[in-house]
C-alpha positions in Angstrom: -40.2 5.3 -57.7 -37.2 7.6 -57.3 -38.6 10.4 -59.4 -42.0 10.5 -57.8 -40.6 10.4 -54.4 -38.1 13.1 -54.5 -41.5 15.0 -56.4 -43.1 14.6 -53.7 -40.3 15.8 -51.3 -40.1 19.3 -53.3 -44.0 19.6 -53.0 -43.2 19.1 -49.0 -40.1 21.5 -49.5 -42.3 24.3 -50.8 -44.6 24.2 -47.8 -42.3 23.5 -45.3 -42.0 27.0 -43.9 -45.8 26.8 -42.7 -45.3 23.2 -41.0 -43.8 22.2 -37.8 -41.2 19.9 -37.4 -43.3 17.0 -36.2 -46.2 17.9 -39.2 -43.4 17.8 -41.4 -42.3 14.5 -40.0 -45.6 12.6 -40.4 -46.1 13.7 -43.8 -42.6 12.3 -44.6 -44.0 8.9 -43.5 -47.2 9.0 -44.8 -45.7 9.8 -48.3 -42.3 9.7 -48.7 -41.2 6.3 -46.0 -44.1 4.2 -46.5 -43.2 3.9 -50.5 -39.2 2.8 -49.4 -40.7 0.8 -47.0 -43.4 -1.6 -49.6 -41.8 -4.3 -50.2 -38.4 -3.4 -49.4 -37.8 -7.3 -48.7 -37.8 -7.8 -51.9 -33.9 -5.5 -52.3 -32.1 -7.6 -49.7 -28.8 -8.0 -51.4 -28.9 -5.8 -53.9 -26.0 -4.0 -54.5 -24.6 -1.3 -53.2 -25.1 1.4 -56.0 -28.7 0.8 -56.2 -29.2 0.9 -51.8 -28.0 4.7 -52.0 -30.2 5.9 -54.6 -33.1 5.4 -52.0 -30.9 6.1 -49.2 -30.6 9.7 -50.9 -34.3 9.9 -51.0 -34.7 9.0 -47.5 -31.6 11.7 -46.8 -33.8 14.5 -48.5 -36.5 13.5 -46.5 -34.7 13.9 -43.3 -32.6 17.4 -44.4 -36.5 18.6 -45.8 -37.8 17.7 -41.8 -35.0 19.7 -39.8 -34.3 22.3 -42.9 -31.1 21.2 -43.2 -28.5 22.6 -45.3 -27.6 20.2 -48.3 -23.8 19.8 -47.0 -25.0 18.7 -43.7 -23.6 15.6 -42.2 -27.2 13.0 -42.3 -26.1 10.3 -39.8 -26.8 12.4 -37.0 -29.6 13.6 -38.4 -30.9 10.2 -38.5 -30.2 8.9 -35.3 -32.0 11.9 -33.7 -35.6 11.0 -36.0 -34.3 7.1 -35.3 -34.6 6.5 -38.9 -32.9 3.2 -39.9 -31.1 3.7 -43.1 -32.2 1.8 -46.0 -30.0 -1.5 -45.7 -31.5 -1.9 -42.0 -35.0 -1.4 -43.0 -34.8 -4.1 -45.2 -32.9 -6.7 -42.3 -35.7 -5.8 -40.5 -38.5 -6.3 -42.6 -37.3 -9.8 -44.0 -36.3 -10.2 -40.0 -40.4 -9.8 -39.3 -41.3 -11.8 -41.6 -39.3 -14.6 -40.1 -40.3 -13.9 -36.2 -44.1 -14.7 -37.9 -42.8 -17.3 -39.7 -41.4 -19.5 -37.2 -44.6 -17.9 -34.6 -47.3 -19.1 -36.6 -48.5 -15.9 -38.3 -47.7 -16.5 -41.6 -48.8 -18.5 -44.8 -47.8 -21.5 -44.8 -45.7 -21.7 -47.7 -43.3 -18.9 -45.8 -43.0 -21.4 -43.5 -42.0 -24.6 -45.5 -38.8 -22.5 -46.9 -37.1 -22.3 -42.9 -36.9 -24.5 -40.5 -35.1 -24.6 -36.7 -31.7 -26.2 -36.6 -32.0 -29.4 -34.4 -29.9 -29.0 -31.1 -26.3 -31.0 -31.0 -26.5 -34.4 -28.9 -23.8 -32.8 -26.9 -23.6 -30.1 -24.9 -21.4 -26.9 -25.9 -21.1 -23.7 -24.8 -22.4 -22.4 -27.8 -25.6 -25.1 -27.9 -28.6 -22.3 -28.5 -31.5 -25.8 -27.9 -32.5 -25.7 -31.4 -33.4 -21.8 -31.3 -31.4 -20.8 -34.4 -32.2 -21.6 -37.7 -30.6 -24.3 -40.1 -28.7 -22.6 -43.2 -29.4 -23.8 -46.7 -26.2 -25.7 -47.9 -23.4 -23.6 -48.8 -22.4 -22.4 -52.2 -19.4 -21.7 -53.4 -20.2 -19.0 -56.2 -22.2 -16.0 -55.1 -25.5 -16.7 -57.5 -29.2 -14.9 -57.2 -30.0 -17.6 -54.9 -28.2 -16.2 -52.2 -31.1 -13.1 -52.0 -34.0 -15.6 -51.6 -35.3 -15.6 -48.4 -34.7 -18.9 -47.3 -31.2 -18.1 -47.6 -31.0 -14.2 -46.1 -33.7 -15.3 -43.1 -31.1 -18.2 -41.2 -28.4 -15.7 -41.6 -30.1 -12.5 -40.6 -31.9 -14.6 -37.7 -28.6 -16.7 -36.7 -26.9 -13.0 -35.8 -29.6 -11.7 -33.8 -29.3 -11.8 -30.0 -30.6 -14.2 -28.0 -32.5 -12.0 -25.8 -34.6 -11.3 -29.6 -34.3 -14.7 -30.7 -36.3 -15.9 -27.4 -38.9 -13.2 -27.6 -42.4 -14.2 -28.1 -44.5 -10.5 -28.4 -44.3 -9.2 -31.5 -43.9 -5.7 -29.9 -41.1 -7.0 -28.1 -39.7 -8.5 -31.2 -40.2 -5.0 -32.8 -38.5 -2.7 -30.6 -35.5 -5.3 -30.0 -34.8 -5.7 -33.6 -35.1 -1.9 -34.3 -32.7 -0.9 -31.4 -30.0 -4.3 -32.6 -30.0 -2.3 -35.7 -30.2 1.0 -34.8 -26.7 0.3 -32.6 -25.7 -1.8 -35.5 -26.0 0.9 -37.9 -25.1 3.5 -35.9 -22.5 2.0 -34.2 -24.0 2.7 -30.8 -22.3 0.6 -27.8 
């Protein structure tokens, strides 16, 4: 995937001198973002070492879109096409998946792996009314287990906002969960 991707980056790179920025742009998506983006909730917790390989191909894309020098700092480069890097596009698919999930808009057997944590008897400050979602129990070795999504949707979910949480438009949902990350990753205040 990495091969073909940064092929096709160097077939963009060669005729990027007779496209405009913004042509440039929606090529990158059409052929080079859409491909990191398949499946992508599939690499949630993977580690580290194997995130940056597609982060480079997603730095490439942006340096090929502004004709950036290779030395060039990417991060603001990235905030300015409000690209999420690679890490965040992953929170935020397996974060859509579970906003259809718990909304009725996915299969059903998406739906038997969460369920809602049940609201305390009592009343805290920190009582959320059953709106965040019950953790699998915890264990104590880090195993393969802890990428399945029952496992990363709770704790993705549980550290979203509550102004996100409460959403009910998927639109909604969509830009609030893109501009959580977007600060997150950014570190935007």
């Amino acid at each position: 995937m990495l091969k073909k991707n940064f092929f096709i980056a160097s077939l963009l790179g060669n005729s990027r001198k007779d496209l405009s920025r913004e042509s440039t742009e929606k090529l990158v998506h059409a052929f080079i973002s859409s491909r990191l983006d398949y499946c992508n909730s599939l690499l949630y917790g993977i580690p580290d070492y194997q995130t940056s390989k597609l982060q480079r191909v997603m730095n490439a894309s942006a340096r090929l879109t502004y004709r950036a020098p290779k030395f060039l700092h990417i991060t603001p480069l990235l905030a300015e096409l409000h690209w999420l890097p690679v890490r965040s596009r992953i929170h935020y698919k397996i974060l859509l998946i579970t906003f259809k999930v718990l909304h009725g808009l996915s299969p059903k057997y998406l739906s038997d792996l969460i369920s809602i944590q049940q609201p305390l008897p009592y009343n805290l400050r920190r009582n959320d009314n059953g709106r965040l979602l019950e953790r699998p129990s915890a264990k104590t070795k880090k195993t393969m287990g802890d990428r399945a999504f029952q496992v990363a949707a709770p704790f993705l979910w549980n550290k979203l906002p509550r102004s996100a949480r409460d959403t009910t438009n998927l639109e909604s949902f969509k830009t609030l969960i893109k501009t959580f990350l977007f600060k997150e990753s950014f570190q935007i205040s």
